[in-house]
MDTraj code that builds the backbone (N, CA, C; nanometers):
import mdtraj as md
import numpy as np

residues = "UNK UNK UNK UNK UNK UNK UNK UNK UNK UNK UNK UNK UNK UNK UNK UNK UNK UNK UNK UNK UNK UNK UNK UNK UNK UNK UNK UNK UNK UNK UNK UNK UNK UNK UNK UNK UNK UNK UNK UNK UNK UNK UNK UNK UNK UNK UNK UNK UNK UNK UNK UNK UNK UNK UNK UNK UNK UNK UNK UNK UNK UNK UNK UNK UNK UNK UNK UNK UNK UNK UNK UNK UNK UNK UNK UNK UNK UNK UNK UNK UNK UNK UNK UNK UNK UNK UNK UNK UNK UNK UNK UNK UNK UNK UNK UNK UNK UNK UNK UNK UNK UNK UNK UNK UNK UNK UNK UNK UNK UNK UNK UNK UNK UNK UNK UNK UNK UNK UNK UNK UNK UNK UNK UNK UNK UNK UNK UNK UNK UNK UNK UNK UNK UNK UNK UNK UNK UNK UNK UNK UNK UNK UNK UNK UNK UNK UNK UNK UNK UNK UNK UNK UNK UNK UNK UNK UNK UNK UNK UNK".split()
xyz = np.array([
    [13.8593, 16.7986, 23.5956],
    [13.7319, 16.7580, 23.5385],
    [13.7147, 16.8242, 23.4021],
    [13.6323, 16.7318, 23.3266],
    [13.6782, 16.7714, 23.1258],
    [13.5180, 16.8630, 23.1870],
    [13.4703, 16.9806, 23.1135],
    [13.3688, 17.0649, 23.1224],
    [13.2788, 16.9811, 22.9967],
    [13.1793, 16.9327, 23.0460],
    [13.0600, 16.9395, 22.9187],
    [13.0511, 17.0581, 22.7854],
    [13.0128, 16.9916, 22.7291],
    [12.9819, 17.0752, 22.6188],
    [12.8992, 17.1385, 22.6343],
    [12.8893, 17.2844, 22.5864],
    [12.7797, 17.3625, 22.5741],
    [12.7115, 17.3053, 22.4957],
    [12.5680, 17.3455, 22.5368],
    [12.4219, 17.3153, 22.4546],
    [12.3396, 17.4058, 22.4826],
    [12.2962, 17.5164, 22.3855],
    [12.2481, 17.5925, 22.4186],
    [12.0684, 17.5694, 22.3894],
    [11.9680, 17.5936, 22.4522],
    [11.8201, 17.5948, 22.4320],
    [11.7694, 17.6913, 22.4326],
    [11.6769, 17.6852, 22.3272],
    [11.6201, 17.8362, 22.2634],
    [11.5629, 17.9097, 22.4577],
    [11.5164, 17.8323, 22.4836],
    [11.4683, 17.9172, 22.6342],
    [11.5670, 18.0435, 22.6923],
    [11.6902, 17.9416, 22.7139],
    [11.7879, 18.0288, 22.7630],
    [11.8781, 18.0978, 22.6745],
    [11.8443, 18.0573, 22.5032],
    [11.9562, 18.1332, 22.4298],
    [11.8532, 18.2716, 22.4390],
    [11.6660, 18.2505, 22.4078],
    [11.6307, 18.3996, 22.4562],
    [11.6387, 18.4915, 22.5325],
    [11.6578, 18.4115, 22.6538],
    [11.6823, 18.4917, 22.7969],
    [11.8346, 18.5609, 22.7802],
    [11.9207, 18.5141, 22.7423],
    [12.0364, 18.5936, 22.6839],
    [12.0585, 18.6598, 22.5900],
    [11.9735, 18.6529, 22.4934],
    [11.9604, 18.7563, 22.4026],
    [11.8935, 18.8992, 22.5022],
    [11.7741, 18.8768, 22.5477],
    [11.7429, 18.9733, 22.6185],
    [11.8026, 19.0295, 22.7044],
    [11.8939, 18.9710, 22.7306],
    [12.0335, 19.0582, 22.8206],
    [12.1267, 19.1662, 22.7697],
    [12.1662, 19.0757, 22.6418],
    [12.2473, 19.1333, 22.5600],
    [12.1663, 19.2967, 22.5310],
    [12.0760, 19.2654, 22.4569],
    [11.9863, 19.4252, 22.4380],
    [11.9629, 19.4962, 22.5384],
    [11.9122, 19.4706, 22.6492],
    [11.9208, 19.5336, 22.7773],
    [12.0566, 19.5939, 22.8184],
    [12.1498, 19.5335, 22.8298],
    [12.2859, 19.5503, 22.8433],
    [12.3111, 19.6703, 22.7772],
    [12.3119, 19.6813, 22.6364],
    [12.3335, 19.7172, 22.5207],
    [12.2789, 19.8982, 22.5642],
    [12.0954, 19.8574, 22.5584],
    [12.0603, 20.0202, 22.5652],
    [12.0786, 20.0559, 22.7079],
    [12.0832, 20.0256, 22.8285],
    [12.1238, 20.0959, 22.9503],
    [12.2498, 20.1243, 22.9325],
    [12.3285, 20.0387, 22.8854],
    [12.5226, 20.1195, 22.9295],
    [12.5589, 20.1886, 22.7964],
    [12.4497, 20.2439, 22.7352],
    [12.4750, 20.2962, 22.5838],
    [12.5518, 20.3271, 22.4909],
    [12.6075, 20.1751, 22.5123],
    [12.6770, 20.1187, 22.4376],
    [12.6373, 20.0814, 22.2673],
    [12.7454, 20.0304, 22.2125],
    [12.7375, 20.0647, 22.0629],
    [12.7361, 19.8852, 22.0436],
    [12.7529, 19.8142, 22.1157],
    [12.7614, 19.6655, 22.0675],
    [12.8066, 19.5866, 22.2108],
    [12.7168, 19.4593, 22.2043],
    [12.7260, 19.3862, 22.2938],
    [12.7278, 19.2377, 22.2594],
    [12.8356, 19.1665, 22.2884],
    [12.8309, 19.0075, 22.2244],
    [12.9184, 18.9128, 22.2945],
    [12.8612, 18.8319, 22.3490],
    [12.9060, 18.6986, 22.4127],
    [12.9440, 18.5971, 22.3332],
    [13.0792, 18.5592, 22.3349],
    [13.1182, 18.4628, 22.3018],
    [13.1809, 18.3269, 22.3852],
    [13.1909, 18.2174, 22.3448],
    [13.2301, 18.0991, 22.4342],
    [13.3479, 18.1065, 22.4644],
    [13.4488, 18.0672, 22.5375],
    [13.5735, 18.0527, 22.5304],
    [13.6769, 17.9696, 22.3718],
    [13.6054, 17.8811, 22.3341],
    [13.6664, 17.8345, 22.1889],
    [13.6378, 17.9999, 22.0852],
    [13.5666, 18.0727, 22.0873],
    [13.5557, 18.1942, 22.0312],
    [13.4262, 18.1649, 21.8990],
    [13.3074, 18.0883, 21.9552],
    [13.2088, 18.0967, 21.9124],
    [13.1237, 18.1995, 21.9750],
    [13.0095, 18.3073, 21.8764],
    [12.9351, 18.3784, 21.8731],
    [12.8306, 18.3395, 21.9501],
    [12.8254, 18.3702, 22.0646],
    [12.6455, 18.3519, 22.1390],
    [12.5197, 18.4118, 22.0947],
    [12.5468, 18.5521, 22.1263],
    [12.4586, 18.6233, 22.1022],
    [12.5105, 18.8118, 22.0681],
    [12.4371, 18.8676, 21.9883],
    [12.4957, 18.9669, 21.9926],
    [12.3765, 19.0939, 22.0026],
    [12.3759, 19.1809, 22.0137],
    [12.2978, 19.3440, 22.0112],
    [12.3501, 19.4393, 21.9928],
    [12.3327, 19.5384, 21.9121],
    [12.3440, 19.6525, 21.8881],
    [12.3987, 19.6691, 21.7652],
    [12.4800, 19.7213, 21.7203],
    [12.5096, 19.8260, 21.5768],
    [12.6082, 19.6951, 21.5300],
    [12.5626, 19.5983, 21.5048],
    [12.6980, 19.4925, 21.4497],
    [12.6694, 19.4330, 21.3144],
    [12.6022, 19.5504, 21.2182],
    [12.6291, 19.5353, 21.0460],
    [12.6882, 19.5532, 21.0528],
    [12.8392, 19.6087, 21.0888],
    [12.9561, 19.6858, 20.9802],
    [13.0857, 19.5876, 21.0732],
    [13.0170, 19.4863, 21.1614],
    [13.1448, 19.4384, 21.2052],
    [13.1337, 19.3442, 21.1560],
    [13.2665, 19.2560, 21.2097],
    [13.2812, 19.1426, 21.1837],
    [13.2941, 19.0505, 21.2963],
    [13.1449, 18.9676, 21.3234],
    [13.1754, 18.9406, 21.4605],
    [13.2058, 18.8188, 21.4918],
    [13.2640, 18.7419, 21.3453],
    [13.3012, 18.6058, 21.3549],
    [13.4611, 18.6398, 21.4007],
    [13.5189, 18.7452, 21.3361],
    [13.6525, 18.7822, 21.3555],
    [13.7002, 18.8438, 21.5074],
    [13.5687, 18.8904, 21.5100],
    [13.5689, 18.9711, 21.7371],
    [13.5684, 18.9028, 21.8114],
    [13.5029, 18.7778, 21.7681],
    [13.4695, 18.6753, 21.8764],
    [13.6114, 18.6296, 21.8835],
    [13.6254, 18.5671, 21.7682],
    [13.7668, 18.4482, 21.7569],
    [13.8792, 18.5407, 21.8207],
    [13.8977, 18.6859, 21.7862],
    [13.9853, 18.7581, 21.8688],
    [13.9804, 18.7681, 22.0325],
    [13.8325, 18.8014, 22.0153],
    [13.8118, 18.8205, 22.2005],
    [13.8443, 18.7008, 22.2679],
    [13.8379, 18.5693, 22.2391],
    [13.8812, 18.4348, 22.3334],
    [13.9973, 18.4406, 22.2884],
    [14.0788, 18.4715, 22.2291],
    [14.2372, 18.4483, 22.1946],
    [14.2997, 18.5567, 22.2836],
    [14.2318, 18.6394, 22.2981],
    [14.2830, 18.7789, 22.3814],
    [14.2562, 18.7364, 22.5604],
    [14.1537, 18.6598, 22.5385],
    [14.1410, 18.6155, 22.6802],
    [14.1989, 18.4973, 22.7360],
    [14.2823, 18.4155, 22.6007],
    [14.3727, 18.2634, 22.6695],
    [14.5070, 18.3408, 22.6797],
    [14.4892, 18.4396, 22.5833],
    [14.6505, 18.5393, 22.6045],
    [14.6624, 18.5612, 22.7546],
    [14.5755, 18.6356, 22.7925],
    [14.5860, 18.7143, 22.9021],
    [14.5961, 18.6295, 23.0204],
    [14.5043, 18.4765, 23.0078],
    [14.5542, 18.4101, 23.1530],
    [14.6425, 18.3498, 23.1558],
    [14.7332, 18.3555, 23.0046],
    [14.9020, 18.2492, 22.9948],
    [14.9610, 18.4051, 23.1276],
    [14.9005, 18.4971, 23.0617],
    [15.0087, 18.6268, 23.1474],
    [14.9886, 18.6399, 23.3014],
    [14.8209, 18.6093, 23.3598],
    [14.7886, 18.6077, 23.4692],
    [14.8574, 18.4833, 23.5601],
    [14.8751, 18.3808, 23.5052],
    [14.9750, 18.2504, 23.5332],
    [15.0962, 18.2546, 23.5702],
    [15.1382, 18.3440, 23.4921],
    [15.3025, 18.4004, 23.5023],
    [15.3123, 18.4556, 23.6333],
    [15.2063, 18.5656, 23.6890],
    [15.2307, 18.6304, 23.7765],
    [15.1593, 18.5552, 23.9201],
    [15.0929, 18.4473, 23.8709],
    [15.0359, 18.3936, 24.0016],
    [14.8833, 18.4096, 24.0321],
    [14.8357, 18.4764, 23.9151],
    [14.6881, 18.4494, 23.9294],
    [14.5766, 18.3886, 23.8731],
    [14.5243, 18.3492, 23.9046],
    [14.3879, 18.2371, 23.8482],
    [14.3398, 18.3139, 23.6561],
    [14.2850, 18.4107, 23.7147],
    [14.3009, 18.4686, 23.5403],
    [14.2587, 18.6228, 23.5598],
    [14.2269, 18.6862, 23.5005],
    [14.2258, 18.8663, 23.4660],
    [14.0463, 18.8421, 23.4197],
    [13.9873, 18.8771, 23.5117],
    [13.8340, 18.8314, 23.5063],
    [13.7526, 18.9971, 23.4278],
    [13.8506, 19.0476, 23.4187],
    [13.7915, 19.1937, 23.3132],
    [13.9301, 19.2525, 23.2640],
    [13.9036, 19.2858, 23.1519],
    [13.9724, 19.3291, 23.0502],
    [13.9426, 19.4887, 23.0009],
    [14.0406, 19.5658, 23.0025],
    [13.9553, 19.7154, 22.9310],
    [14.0204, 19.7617, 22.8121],
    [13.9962, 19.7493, 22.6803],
    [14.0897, 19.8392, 22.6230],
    [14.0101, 19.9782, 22.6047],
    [14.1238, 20.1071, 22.5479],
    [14.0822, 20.2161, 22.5417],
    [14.1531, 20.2732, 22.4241],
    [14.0525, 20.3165, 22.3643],
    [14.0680, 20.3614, 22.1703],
    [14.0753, 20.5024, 22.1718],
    [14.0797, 20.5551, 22.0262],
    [14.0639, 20.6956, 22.0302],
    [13.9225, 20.7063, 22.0208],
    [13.8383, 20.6387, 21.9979],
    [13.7075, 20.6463, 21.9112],
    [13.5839, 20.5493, 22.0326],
    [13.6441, 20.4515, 22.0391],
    [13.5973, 20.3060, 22.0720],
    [13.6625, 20.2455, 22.1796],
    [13.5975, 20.1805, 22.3228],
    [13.6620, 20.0894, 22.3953],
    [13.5728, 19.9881, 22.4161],
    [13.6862, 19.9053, 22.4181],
    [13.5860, 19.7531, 22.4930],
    [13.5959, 19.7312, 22.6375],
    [13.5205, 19.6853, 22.6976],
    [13.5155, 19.6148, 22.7947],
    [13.4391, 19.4469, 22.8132],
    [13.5408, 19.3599, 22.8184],
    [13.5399, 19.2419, 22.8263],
    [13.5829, 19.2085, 22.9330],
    [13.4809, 19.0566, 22.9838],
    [13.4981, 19.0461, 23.0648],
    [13.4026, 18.8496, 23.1172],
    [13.4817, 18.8033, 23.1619],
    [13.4682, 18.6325, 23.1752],
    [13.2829, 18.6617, 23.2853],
    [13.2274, 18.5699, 23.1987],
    [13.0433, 18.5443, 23.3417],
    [13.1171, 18.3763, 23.3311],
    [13.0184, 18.3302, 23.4474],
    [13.0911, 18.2015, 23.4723],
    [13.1448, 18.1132, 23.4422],
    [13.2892, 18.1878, 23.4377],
    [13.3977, 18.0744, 23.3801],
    [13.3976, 18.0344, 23.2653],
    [13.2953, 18.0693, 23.1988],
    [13.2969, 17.9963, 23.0510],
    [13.2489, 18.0468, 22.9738],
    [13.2335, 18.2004, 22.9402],
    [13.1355, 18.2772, 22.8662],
    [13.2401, 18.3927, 22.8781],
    [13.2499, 18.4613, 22.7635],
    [13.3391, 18.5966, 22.7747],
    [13.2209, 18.6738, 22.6723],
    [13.1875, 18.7717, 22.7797],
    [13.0855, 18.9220, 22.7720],
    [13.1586, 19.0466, 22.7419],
    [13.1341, 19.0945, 22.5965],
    [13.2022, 19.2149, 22.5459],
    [13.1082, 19.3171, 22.5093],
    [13.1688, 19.4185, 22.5432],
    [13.0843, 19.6238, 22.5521],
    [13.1803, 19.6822, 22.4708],
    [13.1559, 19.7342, 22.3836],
    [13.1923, 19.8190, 22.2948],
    [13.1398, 19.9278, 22.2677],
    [13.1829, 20.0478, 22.3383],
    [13.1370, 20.1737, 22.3284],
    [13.2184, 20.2780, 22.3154],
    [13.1425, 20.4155, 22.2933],
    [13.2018, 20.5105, 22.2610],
    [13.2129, 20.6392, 22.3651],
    [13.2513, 20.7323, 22.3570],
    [13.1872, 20.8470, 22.4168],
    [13.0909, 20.8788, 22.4484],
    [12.9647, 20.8273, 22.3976],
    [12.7994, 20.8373, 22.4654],
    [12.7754, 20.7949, 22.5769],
    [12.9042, 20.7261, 22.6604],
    [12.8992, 20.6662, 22.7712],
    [13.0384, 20.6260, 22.8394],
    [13.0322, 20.5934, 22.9408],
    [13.1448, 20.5615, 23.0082],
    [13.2009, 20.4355, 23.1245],
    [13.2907, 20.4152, 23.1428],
    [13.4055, 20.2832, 23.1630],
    [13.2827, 20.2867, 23.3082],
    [13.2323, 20.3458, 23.4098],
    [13.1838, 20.3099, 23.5000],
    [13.0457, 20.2783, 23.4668],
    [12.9832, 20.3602, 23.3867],
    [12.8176, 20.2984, 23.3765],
    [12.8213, 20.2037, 23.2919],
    [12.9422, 20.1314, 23.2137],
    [12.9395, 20.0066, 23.1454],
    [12.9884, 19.9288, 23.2773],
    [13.0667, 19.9762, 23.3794],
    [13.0821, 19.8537, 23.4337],
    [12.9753, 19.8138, 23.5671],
    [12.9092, 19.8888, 23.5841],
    [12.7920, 19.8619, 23.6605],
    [12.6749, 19.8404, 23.6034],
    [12.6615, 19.8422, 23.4846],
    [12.5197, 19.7823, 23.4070],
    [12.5972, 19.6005, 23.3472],
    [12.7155, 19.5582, 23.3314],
    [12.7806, 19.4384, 23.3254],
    [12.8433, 19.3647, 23.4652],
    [12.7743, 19.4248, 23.5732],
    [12.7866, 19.4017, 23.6426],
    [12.6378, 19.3051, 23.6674],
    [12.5291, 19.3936, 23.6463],
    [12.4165, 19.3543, 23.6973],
    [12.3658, 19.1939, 23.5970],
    [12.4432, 19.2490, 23.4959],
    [12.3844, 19.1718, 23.3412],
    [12.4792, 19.0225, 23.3972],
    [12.6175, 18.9817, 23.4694],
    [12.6922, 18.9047, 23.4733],
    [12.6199, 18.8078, 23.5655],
    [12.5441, 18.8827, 23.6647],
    [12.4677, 18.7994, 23.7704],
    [12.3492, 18.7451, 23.6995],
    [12.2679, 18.7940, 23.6040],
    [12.1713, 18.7277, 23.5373],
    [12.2316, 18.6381, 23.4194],
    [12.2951, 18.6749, 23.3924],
    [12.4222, 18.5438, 23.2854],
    [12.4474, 18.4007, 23.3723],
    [12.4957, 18.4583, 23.4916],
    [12.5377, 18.3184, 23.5448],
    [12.4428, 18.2327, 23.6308],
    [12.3578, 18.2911, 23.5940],
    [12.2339, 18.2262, 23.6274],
    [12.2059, 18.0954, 23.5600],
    [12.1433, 18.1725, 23.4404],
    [12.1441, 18.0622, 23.3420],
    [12.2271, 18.0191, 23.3187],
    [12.3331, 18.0237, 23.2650],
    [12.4462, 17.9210, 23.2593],
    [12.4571, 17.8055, 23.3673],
    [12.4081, 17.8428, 23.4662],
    [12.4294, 17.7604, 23.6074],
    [12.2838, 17.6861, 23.5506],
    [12.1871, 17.6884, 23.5284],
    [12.0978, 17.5937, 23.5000],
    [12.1206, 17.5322, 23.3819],
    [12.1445, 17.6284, 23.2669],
    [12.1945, 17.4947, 23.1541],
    [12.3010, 17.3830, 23.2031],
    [12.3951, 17.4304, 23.2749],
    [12.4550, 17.2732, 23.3270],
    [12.4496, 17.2429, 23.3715],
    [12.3051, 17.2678, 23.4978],
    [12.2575, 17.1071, 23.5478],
    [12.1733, 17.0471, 23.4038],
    [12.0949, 17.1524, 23.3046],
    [12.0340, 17.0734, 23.1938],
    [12.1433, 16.9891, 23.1441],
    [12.2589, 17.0532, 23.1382],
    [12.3558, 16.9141, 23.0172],
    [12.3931, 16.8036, 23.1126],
    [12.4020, 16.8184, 23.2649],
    [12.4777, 16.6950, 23.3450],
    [12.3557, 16.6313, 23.3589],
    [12.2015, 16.6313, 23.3668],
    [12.0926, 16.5564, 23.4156],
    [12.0247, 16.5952, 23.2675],
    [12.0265, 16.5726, 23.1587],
    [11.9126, 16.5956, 23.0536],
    [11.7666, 16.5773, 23.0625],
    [11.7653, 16.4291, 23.1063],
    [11.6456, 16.3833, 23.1866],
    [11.5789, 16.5027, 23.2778],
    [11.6142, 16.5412, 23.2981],
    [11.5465, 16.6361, 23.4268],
    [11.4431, 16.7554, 23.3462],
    [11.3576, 16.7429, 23.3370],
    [11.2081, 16.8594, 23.2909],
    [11.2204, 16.8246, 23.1568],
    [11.2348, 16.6651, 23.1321],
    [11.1887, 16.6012, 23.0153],
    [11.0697, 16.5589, 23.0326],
    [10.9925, 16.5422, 22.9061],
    [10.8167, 16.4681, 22.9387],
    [10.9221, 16.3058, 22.9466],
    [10.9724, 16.2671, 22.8741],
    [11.0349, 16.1434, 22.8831],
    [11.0671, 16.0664, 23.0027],
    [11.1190, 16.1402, 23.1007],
    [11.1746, 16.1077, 23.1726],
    [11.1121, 15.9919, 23.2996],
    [10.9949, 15.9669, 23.3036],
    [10.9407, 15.8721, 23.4088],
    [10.9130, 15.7661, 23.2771],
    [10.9319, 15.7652, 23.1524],
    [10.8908, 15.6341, 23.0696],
    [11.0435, 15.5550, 23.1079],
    [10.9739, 15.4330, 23.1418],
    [11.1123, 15.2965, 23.1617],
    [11.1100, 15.2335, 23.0310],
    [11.1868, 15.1502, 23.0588],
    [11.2610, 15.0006, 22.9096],
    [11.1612, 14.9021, 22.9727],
    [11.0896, 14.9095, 23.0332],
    [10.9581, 14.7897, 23.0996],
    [10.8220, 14.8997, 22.9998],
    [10.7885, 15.0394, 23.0432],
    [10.7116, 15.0797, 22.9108],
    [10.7303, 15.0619, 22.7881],
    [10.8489, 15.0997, 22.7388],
    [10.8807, 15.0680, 22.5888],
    [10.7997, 14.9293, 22.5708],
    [10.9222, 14.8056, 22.6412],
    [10.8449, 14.7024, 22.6073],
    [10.7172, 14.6535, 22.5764],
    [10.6795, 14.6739, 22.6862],
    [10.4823, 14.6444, 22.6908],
    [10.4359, 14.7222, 22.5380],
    [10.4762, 14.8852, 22.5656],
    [10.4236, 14.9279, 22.4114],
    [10.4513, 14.8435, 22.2883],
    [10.5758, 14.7756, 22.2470],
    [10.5828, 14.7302, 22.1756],
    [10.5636, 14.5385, 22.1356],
    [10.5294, 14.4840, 22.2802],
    [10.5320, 14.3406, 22.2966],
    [10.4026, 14.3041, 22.2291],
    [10.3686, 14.2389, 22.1605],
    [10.2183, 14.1508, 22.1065],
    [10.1369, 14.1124, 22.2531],
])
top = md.Topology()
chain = top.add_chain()
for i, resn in enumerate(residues, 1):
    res = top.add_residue(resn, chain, resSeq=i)
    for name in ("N", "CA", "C"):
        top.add_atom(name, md.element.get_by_symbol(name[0]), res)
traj = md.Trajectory(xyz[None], top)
C-alpha cells in the first residue's frame, strides 16, 4: 500500500511543537527535531541557531534508510532507535509511527536513560496524532463544516 501524503494542520503541527519543547526541557536536552522520512523539517526546539537543521534533517533520514538497508541484511524489520555518542554531543534518534524520525541531541547535562524515558513518553503522544492526521488525510470530509452539503444543495443554490 503507497502511504498518503503527509498534510500537516496547524492543530496538530501545534500539538507537536509542544512536544518537541516539552521533550526538549524535561530530558535537558540541547535540541529536539522531527523530521519526515524524505528528510523534511517538522518541527524543532531548543538551541538550533547555530545549526543547520535543513542539513540534520536530510542527514538524519539518510542515516535512517542506511540503517534499515543494514537491518534487512540481518533479518530485521528496521533499527527503531539509533544512539550515537560524541565527545561533546549525542543523539538519540529514533522512528514514532513509522513515519516520523524524532531526534535528542544532548550533552552532559543529561543522560542516554532520562532521554530515553522522556522519548519514550513524548513517542506515545506523537503517535497519537499522527494516527489522527491519517484518518484526517484518508476521510478529509470528516470534521469538515462541508461535509453534509450534497451536488443536490449546490444545485438548488445555484438553479434560477
Amino acid at each position: 500500500m503507497v502511504s498518503p501524503q503527509m498534510v500537516m494542520y496547524e492543530e496538530e503541527f501545534n500539538q507537536i511543537s509542544a512536544i518537541c519543547d516539552r521533550l526538549c526541557r524535561e530530558a535537558n536536552s540541547k535540541v529536539v527535531f522531527l523530521v519526515d522520512k524524505n528528510g523534511q523539517l517538522i518541527a524543532s526546539a531548543g538551541e538550533t541557531e547555530n545549526l543547520d537543521t535543513t542539513s540534520l534533517a536530510s542527514l538524519t533520514a539518510g542515516n535512517i534508510a542506511a540503517t534499515g538497508g543494514l537491518a534487512k541484511l540481518i533479518g530485521e524489520r528496521e533499527f527503531s532507535i539509533l544512539f550515537h555518542e560524541g565527545e561533546k554531543d549525542n543523539l538519540h534518534i529514533s522512528i514514532v509511527a513509522g513515519r516520523v524520525i524524532l531526534v535528542v541531541i544532548f550533552d552532559a547535562r543529561s543522560s542516554l536513560g532520562l532521554v530515553r524515558l522522556r522519548v519514550k513518553k513524548s513517542t506515545l503522544e506523537l503517535t497519537g496524532i499522527f494516527e489522527r492526521l491519517l484518518k484526517k488525510i484518508e476521510d478529509p470530509a470528516a470534521g469538515s463544516p462541508f461535509a453534509e452539503i450534497t451536488d443536490e444543495d449546490i444545485d438548488n443554490l445555484f438553479s434560477d
